[in-house]
TIVEXGU-269138 format. One line per 4 residues: number of its first residue (from 1); their letters; for each residue x, y, z of C-alpha. Coordinates in nm, 3 decimals, decimal comma. Layout:
<batis>
NUM> A> X:Y:Z | ...
</batis>
This chain:
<batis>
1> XXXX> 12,776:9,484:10,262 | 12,669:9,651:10,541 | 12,903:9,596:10,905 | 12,653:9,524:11,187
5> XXXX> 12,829:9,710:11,390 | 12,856:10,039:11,223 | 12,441:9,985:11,195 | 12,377:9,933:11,556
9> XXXX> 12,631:10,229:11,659 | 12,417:10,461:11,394 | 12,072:10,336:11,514 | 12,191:10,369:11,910
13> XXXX> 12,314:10,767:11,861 | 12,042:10,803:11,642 | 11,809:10,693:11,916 | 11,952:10,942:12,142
17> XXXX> 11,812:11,224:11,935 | 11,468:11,052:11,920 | 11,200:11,360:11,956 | 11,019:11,557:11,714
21> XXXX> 11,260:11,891:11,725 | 11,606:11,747:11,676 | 11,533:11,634:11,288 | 11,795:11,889:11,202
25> XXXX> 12,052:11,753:11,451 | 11,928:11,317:11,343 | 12,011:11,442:10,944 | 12,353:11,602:11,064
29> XXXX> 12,434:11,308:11,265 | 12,339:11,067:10,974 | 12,570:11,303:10,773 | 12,885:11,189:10,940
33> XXXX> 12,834:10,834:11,001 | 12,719:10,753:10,587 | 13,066:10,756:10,477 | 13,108:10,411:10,751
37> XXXX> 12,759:10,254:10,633 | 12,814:10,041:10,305 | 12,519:10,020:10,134 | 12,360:9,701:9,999
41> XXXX> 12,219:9,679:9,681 | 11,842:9,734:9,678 | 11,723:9,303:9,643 | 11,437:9,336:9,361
45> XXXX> 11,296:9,002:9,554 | 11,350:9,190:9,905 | 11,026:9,259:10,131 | 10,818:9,513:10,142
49> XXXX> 10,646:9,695:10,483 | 10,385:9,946:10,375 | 10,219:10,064:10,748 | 10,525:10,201:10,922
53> XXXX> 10,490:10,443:11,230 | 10,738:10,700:11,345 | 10,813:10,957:11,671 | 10,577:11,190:11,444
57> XXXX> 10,262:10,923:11,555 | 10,270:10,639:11,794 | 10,615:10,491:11,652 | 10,940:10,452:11,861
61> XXXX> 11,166:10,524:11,587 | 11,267:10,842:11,377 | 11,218:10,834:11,035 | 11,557:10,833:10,977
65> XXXX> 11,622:10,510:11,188 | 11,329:10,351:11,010 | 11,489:10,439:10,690 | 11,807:10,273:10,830
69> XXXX> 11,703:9,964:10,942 | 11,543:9,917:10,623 | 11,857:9,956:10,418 | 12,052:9,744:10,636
73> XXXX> 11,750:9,451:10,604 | 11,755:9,464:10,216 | 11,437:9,593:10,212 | 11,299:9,685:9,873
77> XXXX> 11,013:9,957:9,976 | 10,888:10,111:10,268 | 10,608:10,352:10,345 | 10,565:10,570:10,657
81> XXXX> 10,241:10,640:10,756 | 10,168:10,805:11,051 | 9,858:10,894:11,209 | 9,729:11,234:11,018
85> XXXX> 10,018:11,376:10,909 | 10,303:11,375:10,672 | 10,539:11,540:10,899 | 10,804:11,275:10,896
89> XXXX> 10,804:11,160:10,494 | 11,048:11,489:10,494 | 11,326:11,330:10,711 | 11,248:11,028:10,601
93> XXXX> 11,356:11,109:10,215 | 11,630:11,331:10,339 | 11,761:11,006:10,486 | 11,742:10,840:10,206
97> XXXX> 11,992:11,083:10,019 | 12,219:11,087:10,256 | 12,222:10,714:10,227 | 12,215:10,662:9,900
101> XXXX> 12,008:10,373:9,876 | 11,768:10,242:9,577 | 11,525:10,212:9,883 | 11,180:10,333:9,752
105> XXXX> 10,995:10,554:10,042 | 10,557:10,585:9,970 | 10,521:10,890:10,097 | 10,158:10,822:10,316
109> XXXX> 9,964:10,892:10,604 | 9,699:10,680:10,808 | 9,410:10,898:10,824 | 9,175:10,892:11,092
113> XXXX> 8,839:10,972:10,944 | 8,502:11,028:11,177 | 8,225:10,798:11,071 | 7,953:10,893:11,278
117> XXXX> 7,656:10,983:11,069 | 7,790:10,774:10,792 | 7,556:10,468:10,675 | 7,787:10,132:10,562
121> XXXX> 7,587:9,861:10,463 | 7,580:9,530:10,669 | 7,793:9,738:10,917 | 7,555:9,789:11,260
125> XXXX> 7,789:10,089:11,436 | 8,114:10,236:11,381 | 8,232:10,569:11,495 | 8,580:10,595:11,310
129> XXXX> 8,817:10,435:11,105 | 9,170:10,441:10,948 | 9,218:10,489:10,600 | 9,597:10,448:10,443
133> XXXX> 9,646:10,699:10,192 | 9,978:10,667:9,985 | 10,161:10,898:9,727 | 10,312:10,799:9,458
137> XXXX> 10,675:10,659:9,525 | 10,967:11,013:9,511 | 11,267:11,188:9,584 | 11,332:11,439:9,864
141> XXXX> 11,286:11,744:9,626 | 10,942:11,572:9,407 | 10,782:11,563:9,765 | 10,910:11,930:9,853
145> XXXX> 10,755:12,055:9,517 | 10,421:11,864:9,626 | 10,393:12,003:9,946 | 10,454:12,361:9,767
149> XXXX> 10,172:12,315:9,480 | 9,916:12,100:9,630 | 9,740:12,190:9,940 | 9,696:11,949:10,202
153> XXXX> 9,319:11,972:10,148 | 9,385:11,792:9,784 | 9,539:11,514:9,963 | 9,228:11,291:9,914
157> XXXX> 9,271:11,302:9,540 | 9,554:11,020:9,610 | 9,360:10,799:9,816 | 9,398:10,487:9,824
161> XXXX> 9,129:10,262:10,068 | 9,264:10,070:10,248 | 9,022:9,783:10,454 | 9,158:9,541:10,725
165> XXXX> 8,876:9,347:10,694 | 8,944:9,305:10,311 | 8,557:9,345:10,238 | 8,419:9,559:9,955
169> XXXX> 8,218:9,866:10,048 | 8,215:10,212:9,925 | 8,198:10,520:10,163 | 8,064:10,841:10,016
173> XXXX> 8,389:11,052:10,067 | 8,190:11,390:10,097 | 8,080:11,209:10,454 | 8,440:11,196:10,551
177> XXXX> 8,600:11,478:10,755 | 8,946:11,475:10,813 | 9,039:11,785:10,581 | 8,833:12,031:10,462
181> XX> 8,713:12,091:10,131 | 8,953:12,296:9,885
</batis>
């Protein structure tokens, strides 16, 4: 299993490269401290957390701490989805093969889309709202060869709505504007 201590020590010096630039330096450091972090096996019962924020949004963790802490809690799947933009899914896979988990990473995003102008039924006013948008479940090199072939703009083809208030409504997505059209 995994030693507490060896996960605490990782997450700590982790921690102290905690800002946007020093990815590089948070993969290296991950590097050398995998060969002391026994991985568990992946628990096909284990949980799930599918709205996870990183440095790259309003989180307090790097991706590659999330993706630690999730290993070391048995965690079955994860999905990091930071506010308009993809720019930690990246480290966040990278992670993953250095750890070499059977954690599966969604890569996502949580969209913020401008609503004004847009007419919801039974809804009075609302000037914006967040949409979680997943990809399909993949490896650090599938995601590279997305990001290569499809344009950002395309991201909307993968859309999935979510709605915290769990009611059914449908929102004419040429009203939305959070990417251009291709």
């Amino acid at each position: 299993g995994i030693n507490n201590t060896d996960i605490s020590k990782a997450m700590f010096l982790l921690g102290q490269l905690n800002t946007k630039d020093l990815k590089t330096a948070r993969l290296e450091l991950l590097r050398k401290l995998a060969p002391q972090i026994k991985n568990t096996e992946v628990d096909p019962e284990g949980r799930v957390d599918f709205h996870i924020h990183s440095i790259y949004s309003d989180g307090f963790w790097s991706p590659a701490q999330i993706v630690l802490y999730a290993i070391a809690n048995g965690m079955k799947a994860i999905a990091l989805t930071d506010h308009d933009t993809l720019s930690g899914v990246g480290e966040a896979l990278s992670a993953l093969d250095i750890l070499k988990s059977g954690l599966t990473i969604y890569p996502a995003a949580e969209l913020s889309v401008n609503m004004r102008g847009v007419k919801i039924k039974d809804v009075k006013s609302i000037r914006s709202l967040h949409v979680l948008a997943y990809l399909p479940p993949m490896n650090f090199k599938e995601y590279i060869n997305w990001e290569i072939k499809v344009k950002r703009e395309e991201f909307w083809a993968y859309l999935r709505v979510s709605n915290p208030d769990m009611h059914a409504y449908t929102v004419n997505l040429n009203n939305l504007r959070v990417f251009r059209k291709a």
